[in-house]
Backbone bond lengths (Angstrom), bond angles and torsions (degrees), N, CA, C in turn:
res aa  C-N    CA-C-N  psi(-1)  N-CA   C-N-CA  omega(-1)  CA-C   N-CA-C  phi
1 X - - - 1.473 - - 1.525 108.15 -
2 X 1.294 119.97 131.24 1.645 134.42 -179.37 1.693 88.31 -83.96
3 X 1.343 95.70 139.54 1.847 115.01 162.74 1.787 107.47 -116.43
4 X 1.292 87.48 134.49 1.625 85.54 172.20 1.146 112.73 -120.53
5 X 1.444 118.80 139.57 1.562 106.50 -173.42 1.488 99.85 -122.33
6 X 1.707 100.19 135.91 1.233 93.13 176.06 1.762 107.09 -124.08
7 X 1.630 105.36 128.99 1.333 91.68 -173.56 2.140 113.71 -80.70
8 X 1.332 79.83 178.52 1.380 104.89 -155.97 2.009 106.63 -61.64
9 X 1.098 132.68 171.16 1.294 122.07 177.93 1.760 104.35 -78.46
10 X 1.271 101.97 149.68 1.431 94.33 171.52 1.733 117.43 -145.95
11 X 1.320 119.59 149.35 1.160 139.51 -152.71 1.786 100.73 -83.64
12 X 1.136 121.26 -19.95 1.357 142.80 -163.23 2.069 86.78 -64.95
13 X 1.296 139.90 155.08 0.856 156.45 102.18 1.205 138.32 -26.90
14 X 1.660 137.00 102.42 0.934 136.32 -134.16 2.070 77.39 -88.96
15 X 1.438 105.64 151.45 2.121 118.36 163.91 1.449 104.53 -34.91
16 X 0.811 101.71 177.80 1.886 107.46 160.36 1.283 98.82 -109.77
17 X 1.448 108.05 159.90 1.271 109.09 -156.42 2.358 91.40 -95.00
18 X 1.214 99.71 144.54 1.419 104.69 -172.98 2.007 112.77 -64.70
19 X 1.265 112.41 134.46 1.798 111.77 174.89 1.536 100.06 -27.71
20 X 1.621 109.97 150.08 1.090 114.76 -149.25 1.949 90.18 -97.53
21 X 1.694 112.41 1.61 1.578 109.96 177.85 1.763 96.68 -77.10
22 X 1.142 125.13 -31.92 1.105 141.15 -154.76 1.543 108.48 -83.98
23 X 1.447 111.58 -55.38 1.524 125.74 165.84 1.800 120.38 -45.03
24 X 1.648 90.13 -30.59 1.881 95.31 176.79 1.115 86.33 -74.73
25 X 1.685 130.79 -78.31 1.453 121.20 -159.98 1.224 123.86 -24.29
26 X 0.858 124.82 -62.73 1.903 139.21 160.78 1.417 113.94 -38.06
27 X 1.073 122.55 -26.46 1.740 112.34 -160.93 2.013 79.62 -125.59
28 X 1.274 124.01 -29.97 1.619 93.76 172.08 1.669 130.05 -63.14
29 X 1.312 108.90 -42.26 1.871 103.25 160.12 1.086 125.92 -33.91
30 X 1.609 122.63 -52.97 1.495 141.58 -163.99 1.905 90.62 -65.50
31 X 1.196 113.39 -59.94 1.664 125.32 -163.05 2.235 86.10 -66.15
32 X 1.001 128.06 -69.04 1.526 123.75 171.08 1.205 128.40 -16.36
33 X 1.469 105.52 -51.65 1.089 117.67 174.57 1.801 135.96 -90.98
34 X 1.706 89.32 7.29 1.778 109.37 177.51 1.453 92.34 -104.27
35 X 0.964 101.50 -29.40 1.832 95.08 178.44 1.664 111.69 -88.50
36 X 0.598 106.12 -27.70 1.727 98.80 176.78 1.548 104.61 -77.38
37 X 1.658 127.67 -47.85 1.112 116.38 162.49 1.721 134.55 -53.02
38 X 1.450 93.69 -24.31 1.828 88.41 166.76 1.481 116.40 -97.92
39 X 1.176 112.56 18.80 1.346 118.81 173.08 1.360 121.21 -95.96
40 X 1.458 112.56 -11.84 1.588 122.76 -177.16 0.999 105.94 -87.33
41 X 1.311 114.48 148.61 1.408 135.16 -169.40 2.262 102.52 -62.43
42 X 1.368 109.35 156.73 1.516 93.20 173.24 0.766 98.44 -108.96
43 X 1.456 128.62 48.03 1.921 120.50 174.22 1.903 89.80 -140.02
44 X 1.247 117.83 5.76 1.447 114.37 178.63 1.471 123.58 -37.48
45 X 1.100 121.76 128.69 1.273 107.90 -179.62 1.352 137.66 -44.31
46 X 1.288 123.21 -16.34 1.359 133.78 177.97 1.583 103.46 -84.81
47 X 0.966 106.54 -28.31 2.156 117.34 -174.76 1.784 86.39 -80.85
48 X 1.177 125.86 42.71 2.040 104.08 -175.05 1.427 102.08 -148.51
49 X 1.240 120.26 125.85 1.859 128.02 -159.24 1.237 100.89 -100.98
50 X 0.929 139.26 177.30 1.772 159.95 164.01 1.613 93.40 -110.38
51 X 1.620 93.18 140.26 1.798 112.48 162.18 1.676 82.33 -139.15
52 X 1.884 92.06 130.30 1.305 101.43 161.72 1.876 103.76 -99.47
53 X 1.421 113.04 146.42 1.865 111.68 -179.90 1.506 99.07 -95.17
54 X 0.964 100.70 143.24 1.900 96.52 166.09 1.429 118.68 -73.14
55 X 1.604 108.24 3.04 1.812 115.63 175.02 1.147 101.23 -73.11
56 X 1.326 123.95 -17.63 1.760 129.26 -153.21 1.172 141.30 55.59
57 X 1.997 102.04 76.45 1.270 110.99 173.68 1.699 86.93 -156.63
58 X 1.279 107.95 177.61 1.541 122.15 -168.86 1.774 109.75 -129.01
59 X 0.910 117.83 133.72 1.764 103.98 176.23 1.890 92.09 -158.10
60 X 1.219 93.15 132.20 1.605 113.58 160.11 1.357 124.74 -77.54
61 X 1.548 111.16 143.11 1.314 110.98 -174.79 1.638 101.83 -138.61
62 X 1.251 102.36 158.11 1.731 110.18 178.60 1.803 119.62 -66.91
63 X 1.200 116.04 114.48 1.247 123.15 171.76 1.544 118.38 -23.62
64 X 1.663 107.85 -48.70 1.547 114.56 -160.88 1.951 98.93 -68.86
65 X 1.871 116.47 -17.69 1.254 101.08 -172.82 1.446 99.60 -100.77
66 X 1.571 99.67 168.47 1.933 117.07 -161.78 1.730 103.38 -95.01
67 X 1.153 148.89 96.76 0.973 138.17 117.36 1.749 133.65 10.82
68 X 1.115 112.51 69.06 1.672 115.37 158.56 1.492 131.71 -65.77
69 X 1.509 125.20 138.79 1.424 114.35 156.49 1.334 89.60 107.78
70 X 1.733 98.63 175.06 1.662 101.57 166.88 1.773 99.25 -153.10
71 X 1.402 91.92 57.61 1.910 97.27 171.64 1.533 96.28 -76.65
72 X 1.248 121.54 163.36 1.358 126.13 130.79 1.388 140.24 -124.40
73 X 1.178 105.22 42.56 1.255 130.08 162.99 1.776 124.90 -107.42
74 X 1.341 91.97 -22.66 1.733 99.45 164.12 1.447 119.31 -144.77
75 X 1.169 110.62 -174.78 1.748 117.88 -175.73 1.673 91.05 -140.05
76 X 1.915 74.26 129.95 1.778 94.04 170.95 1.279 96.03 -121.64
77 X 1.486 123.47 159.34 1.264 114.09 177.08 1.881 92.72 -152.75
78 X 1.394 133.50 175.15 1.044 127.49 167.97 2.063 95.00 -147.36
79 X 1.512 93.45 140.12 1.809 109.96 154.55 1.654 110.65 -10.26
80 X 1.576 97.66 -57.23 1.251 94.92 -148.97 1.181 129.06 -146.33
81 X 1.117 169.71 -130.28 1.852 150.47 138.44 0.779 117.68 -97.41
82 X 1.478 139.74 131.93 1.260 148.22 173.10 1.902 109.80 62.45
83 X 1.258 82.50 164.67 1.958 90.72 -169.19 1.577 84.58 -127.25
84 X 1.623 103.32 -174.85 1.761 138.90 161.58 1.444 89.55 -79.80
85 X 1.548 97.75 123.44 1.794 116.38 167.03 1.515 109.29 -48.75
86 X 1.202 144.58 163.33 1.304 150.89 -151.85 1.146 122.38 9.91
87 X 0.893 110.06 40.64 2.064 120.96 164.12 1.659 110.87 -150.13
88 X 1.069 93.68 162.26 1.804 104.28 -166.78 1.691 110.65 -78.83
89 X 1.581 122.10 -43.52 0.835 122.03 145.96 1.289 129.09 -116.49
90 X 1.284 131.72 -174.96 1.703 145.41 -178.47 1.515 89.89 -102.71
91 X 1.740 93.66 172.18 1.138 115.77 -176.37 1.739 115.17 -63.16
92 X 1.030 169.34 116.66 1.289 142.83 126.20 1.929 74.12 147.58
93 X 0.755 130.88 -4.17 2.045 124.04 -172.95 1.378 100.25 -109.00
94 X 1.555 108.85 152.91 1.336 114.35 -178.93 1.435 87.28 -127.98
95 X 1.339 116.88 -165.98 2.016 131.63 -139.16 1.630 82.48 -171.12
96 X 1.308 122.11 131.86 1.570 132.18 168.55 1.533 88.04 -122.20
97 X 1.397 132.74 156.65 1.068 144.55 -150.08 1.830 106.61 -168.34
98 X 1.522 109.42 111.22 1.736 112.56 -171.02 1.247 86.51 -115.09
99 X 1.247 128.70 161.29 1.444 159.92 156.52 1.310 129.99 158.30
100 X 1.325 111.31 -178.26 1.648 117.36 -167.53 1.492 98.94 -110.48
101 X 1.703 112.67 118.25 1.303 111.75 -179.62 1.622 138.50 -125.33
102 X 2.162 87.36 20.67 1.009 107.66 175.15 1.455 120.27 167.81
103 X 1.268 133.52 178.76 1.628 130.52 -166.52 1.546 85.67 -137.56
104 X 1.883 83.36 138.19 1.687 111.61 156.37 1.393 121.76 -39.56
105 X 1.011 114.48 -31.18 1.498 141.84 -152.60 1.556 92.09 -95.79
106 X 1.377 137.91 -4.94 1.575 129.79 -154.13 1.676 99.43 -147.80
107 X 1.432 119.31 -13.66 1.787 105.31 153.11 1.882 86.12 163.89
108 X 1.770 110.70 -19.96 0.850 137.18 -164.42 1.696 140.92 60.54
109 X 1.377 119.76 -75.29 1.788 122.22 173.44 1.469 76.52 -110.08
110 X 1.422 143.71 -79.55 1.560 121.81 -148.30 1.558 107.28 -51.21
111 X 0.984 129.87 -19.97 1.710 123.19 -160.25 1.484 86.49 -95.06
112 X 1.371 122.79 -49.10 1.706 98.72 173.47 1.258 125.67 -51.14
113 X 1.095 129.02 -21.12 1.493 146.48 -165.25 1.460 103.42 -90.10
114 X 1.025 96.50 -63.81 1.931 97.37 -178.93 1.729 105.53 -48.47
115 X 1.153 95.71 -55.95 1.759 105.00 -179.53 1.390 112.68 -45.33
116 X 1.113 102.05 -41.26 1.685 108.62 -157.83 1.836 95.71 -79.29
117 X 1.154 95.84 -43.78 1.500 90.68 -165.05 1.742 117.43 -92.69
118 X 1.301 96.51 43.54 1.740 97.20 175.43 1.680 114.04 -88.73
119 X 1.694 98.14 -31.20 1.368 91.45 178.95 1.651 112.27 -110.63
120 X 1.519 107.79 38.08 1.104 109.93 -173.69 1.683 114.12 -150.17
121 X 1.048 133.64 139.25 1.680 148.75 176.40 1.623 103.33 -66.61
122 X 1.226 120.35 103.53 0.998 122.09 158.44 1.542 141.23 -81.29
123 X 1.526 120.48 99.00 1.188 138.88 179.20 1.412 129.83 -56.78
124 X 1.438 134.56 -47.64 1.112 138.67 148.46 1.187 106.23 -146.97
125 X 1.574 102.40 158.78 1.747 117.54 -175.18 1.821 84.35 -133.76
126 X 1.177 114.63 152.07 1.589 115.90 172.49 1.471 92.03 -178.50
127 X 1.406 98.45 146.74 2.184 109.81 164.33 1.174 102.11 -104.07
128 X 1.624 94.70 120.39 2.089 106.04 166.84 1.343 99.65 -112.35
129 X 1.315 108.20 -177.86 1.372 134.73 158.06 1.013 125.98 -118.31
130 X 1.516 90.79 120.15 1.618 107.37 166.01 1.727 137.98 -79.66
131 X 1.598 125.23 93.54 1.342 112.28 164.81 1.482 127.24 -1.36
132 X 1.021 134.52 118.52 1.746 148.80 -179.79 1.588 118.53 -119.34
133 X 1.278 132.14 170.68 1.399 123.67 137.66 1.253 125.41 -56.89
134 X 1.099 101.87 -52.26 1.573 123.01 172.13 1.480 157.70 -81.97
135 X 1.743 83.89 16.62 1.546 114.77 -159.40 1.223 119.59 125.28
136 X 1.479 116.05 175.14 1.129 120.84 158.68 1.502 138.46 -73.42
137 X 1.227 134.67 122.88 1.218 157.64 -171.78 1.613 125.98 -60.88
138 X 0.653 141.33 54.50 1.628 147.36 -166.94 1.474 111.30 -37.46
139 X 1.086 121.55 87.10 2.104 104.36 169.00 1.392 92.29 -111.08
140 X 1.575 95.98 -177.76 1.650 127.76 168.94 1.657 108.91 -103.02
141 X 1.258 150.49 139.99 1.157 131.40 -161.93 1.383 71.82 -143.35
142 X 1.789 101.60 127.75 1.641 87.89 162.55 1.707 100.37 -158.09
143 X 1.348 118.09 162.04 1.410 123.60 -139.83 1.617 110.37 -135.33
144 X 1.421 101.92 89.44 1.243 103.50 -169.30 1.767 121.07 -81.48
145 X 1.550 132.01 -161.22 1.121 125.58 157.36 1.171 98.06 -166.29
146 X 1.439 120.30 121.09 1.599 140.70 179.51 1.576 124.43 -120.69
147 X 1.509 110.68 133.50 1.500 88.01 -173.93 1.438 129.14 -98.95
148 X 1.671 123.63 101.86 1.012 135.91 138.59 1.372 115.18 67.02
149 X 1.641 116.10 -96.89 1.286 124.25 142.08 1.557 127.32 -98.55
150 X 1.349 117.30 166.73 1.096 120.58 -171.17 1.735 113.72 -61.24
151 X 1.018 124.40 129.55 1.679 102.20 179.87 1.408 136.82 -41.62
152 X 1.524 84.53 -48.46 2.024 107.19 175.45 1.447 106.77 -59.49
153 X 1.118 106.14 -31.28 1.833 114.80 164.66 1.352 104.50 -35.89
154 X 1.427 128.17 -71.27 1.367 121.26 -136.66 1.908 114.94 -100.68
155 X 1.013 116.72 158.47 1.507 126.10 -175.79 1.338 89.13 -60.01
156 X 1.607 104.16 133.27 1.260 119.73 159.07 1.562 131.40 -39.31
157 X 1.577 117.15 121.42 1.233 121.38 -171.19 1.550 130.19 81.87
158 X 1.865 92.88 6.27 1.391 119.60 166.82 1.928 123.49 -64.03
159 X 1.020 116.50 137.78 1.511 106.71 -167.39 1.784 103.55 -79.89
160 X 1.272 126.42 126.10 1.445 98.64 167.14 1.189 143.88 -77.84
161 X 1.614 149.06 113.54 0.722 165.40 -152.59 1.738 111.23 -60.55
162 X 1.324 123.78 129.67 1.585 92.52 -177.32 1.733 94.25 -140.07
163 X 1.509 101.08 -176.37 1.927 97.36 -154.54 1.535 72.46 -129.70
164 X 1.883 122.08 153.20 1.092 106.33 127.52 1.497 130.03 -105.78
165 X 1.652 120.45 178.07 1.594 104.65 -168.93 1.666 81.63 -132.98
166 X 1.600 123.37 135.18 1.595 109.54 -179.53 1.574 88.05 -135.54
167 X 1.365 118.22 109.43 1.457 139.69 -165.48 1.493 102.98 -96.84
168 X 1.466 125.22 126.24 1.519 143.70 134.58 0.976 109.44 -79.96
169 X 2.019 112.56 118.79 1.231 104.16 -156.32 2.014 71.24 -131.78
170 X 1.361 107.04 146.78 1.524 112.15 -167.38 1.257 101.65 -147.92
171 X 1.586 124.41 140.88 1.337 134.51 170.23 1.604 99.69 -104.66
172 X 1.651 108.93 117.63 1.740 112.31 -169.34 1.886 78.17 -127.17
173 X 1.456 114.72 108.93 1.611 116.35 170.55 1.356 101.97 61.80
174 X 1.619 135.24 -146.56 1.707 129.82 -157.66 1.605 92.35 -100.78
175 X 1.395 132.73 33.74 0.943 136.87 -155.30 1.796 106.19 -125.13
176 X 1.194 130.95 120.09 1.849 144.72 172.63 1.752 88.41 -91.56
177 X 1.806 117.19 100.75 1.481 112.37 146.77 1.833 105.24 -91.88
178 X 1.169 82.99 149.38 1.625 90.79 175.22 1.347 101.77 -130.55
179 X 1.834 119.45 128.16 1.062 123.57 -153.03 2.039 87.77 -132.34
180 X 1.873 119.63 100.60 0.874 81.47 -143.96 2.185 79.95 -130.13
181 X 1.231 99.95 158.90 1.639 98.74 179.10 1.579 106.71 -111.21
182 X 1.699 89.26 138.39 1.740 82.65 169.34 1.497 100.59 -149.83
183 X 1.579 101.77 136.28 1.688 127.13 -160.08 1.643 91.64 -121.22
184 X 1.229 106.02 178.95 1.528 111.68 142.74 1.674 132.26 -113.79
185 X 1.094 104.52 129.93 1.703 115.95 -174.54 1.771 98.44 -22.02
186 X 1.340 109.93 146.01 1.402 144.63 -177.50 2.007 92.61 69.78
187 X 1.031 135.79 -18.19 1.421 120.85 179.42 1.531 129.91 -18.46
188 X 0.953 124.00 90.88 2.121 113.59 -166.77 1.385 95.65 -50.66
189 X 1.130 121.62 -19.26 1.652 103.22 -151.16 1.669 104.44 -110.43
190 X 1.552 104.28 16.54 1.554 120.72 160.90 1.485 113.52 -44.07
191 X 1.175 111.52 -85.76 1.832 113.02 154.61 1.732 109.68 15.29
192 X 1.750 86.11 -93.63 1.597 109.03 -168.59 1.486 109.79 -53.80
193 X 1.547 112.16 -44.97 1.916 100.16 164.11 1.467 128.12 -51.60
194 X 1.242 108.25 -45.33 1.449 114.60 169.86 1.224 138.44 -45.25
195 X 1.541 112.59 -44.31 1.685 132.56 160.42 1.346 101.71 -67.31
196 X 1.691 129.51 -47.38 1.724 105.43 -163.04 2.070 91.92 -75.67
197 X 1.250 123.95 -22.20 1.452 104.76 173.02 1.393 112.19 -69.90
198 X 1.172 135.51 -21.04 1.519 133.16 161.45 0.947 118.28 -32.84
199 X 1.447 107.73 -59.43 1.514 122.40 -154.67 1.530 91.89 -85.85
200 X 0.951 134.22 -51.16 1.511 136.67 166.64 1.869 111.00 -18.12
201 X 1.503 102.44 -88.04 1.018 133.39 144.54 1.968 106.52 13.00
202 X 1.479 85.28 -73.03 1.503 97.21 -171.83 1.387 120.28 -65.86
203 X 1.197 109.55 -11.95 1.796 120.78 -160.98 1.838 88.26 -103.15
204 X 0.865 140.52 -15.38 1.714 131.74 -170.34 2.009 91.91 -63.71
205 X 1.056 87.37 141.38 1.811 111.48 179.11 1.632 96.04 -141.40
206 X 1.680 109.08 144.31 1.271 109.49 166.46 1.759 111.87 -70.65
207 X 1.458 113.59 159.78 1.255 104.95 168.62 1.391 111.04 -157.18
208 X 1.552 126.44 166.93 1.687 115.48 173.27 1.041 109.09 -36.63
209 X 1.196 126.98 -177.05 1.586 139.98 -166.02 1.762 73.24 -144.26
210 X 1.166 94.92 126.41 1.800 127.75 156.84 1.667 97.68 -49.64
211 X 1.858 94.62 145.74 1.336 94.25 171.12 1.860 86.99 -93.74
């Protein structure tokens, strides 16, 4: 419940109001300083959190995106608040997706890949580099397209709906993180998901593993 308080009448004389050269002076700082704040980027480094996983590794994420779930072993995050009830995301929102999805020791980045892409069309596979503190970053970036719902799912003469998923897939110690985005096909703002998982991407550090 909101309270409003309204004070009481009063006998007091309101100031005079100050020369109106004087009144700008005062109110131009205030306006300076709304504009310089909407001028910063919303991925600034100071706007960007730490999630530690209990797999044991650390990766930063941008303030402006929402955090779902309560694993601690990975980080989900979405664009934006809330989705369309029975689907993972809404129209026009993307889903960034952190976790550990496999060991060097077990076939390593190709065996995630093979795995990953049985029920899915693979669009491009390529190794970039990722910006670091400490250098450059080695992933696999690769760009799948899966459909949505199942076909047999849908009423006849239904269009199928399809998602894409564009995975940073990184060996950090005996450890496969897969750092991975998922939009839906034609999304403009595919692009712009892709770069903030970069930068994501780039921030993973090994760390204890939670008891």
């Amino acid at each position: 419940m909101r309270y409003i308080f309204r004070p009481a009448r009063s006998h007091i004389r309101a100031a005079p109001r100050p020369p109106r050269a004087l009144a700008s002076f005062l109110v131009l700082p205030s306006l300076l300083a709304l504009a310089t704040t909407a001028q910063q980027p919303p991925t600034a480094p100071n706007a960007w959190r730490t999630f530690k996983s209990s797999d044991g590794f650390t990766v930063a994420y941008p303030g402006t995106w929402h955090p779902v779930g309560i694993s601690t072993d990975r980080l989900v995050i979405l664009s934006s608040k809330g989705g369309a009830e029975g689907v993972i995301i809404k129209r026009g929102q993307g889903m960034i997706n952190v976790e550990a999805v496999g060991s060097t020791q077990n076939g390593g980045i190709p065996a995630v890949i093979a795995r990953n892409s049985r029920a899915a069309e693979i669009l491009t596979s390529k190794r970039i580099a990722l910006p670091g503190n400490s250098g450059n970053i080695q992933a696999q970036e690769v760009v799948s397209r899966s459909p949505a719902v199942p076909p047999e799912d849908l009423p006849a003469g239904a269009k199928t709906p399809y998602e894409i998923r564009t995975e940073y897939l990184i060996e950090i110690g005996p450890q496969v993180i897969d750092v991975s985005v998922l939009n839906w096909d034609g999304d403009r703002r595919q692009a712009s998901y892709q770069a903030i998982a970069r930068a994501i991407a780039a921030t993973i550090r090994s760390a204890a593993p939670s008891e």
